[in-house]
N, C-alpha and C positions, 0 to 999 in steps of 0.2 A: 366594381365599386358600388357602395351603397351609401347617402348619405344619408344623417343623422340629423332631426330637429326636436329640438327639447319641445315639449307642447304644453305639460302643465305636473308641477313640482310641492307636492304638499308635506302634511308630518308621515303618511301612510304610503303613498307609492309616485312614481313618478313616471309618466310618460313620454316616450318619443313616439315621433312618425320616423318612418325610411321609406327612403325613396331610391328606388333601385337607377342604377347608372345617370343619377343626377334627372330624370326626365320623369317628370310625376306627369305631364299629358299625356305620353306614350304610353309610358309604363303603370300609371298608378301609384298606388302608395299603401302602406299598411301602418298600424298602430302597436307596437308594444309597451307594458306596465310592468314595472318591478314593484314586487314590495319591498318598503325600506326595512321591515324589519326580519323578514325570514331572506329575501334576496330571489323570492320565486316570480318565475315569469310568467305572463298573462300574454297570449295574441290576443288583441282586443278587434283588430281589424286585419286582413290577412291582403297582400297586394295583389291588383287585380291578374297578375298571371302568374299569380304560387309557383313564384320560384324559390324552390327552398334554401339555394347558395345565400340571396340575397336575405332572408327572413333568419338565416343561421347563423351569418356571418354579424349583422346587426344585434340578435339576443344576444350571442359572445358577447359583442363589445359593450351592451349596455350592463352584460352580466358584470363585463371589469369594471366599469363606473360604478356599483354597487360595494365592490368591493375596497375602491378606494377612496367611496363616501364623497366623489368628485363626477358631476354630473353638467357637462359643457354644455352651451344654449346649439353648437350646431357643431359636427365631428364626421369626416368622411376616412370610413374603410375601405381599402386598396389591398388586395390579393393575387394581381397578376401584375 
């Protein structure tokens, strides 16, 4: 699981952090940015043990908030 906090939402892109298995001491934390007008994604800061599931699973999901122009203050994905 990787959850999702909004961080900061303008006219041009919008950021979350994820925080992999809910534990940002343990585990760290990373940053990604969408733009709102083309939908492309930015790692702006990558979690400190670059794990890719959790850094993949989190663009998806911020990828589908893009798409449906709906972007939640905090959203946890679950894959197992």
């Amino acid at each position: 699981m990787v959850d999702l906090f909004l961080q900061e939402i303008t006219a041009e892109k919008v950021i979350y952090k994820y925080v992999p298995e809910g534990k940002e001491d343990e585990y760290g934390y990373g940053l990604i940015s969408v733009n709102k007008t083309t939908g492309e994604l930015e790692l702006v800061k990558r979690d400190s043990q670059w794990w890719d599931a959790y850094f993949g699973h989190a663009g998806l999901t911020i990828r589908k908030f893009y798409k449906q122009g709906f972007y939640p203050e905090k959203y946890t994905v679950l894959w197992y």
